[in-house]
Every structure is written in structure tokens, then in C-alpha cells.
C-alpha positions as CSV (number, residue, x, y, z in Angstrom):
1,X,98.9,284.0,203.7
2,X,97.2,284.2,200.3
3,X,95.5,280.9,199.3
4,X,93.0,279.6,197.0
5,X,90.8,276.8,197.6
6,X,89.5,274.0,194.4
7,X,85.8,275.2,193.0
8,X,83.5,272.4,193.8
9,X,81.7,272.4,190.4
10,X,82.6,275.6,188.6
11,X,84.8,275.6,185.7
12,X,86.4,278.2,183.6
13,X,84.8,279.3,180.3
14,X,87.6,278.5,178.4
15,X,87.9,274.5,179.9
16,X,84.0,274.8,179.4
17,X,84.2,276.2,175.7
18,X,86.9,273.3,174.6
19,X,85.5,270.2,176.3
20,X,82.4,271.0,174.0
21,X,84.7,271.2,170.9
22,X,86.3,268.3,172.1
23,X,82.8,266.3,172.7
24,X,81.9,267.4,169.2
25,X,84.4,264.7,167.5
26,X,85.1,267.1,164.1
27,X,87.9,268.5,162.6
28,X,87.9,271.0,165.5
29,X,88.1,268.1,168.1
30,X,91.8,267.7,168.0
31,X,93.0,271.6,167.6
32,X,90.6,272.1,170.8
33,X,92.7,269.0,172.6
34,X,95.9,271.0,172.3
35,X,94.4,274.3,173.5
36,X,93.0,272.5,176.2
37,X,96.0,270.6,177.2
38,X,97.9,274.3,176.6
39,X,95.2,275.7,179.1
40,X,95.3,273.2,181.4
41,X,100.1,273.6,181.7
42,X,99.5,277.5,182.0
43,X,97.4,277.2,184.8
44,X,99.8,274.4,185.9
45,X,102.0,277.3,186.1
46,X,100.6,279.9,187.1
47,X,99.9,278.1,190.0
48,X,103.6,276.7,190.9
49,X,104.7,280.6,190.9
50,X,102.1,281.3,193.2
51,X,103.5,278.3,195.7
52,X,106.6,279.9,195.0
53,X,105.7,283.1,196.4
54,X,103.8,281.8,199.3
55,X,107.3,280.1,200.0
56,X,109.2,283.1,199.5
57,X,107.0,284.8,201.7
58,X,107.0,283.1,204.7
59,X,111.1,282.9,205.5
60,X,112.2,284.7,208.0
61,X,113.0,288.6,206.8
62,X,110.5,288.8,204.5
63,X,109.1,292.2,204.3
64,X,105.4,290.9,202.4
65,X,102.0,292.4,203.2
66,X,99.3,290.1,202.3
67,X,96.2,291.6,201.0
68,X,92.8,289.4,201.0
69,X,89.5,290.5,199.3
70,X,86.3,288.7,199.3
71,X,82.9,289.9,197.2
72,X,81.3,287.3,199.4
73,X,77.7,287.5,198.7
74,X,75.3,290.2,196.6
75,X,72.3,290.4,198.9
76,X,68.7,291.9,198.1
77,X,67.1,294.5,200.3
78,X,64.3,293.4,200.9
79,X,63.8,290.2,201.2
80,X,60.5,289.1,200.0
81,X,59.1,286.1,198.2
82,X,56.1,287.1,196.7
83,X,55.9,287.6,192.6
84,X,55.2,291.2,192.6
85,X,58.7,292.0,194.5
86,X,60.6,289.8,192.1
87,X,60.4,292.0,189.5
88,X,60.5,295.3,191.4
89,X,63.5,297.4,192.0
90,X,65.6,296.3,194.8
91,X,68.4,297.5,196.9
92,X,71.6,295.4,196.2
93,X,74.2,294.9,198.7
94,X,77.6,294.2,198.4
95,X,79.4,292.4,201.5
96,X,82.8,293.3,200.1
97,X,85.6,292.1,202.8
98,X,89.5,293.3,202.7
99,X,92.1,291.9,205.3
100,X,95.7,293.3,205.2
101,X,98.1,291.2,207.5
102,X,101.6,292.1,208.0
103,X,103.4,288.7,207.0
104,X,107.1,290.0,207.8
């Protein structure tokens, strides 16, 4: 099943860039209120289809494949604390996870 948890304190740039032009109280202030409010029904949206389709894809018959990725951390190789390493090239690495589950 495909699901998406809330962000604890992350927002999106575009909720971040109007509540600033909201804050500002100008002539912007109340253009940036209806693109915020606009925002804020298309994700409304956005995330009732994707109710919809979990829905849809758990009755019985349902021939869905649900696909799960996850770029869950970048790590550095090493790992070392001193000042000199810090600004050294390191080896990144990518824990990249995918999950396929047959739903049907």
C-alpha cells in the first residue's frame, strides 16, 4: 500500500515563499493569500485522488502492483570528525530502497 506520512516541520517552498508575502502586509499580501489558499485546495486534491486510488486498489480483483522507493539517508565514507576531513573529498553513499508488492 502506498502511503505518505505528515512532515514534522518541513514545508513546501511555495507555502514557505507566500506565508512571507503574506507576513509582509503590502499590496502583495492579499494576491499571495489567494495563491496560498489555491495551493493549499490543490493539494487538498491531489491528496483525495490518491485516497481514491488506495481505495480502488485494495477491492478484491484488483490487478495493482505497488512500487515503494525510499532515498533514505546520504551517508559519508569515512566518517571522521576532525576539521581537516570536513573539507576533503569523501565517498557518498546512497541507501536507495525499492519494494514491489503484488497488491492483487
Amino acid at each position: 500500500m502506498l502511503s505518505f506520512k505528515r512532515p514534522r516541520t518541513d514545508n513546501c517552498k511555495t507555502c514557505d515563499l507566500l506565508d512571507c508575502k503574506i507576513k509582509l502586509k503590502n499590496d502583495e499580501s492579499a494576491m499571495a493569500k489567494q495563491q496560498l489558499d489555491l495551493h493549499h485546495r490543490k493539494t487538498e486534491k491531489a491528496r483525495s485522488l490518491l485516497n481514491e486510488d488506495i481505495c480502488q486498489s485494495q477491492r478484491p480483483g484488483s490487478n495493482t502492483c505497488c512500487i515503494s522507493m525510499d532515498l533514505q539517508q546520504m551517508l559519508f565514507v569515512p566518517t571522521l570528525t576532525h576539521s581537516e576531513m570536513f573539507y576533503l573529498r569523501q565517498l557518498s553513499c546512497f541507501n536507495f530502497e525499492v519494494r514491489v508488492e503484488d497488491i492483487g
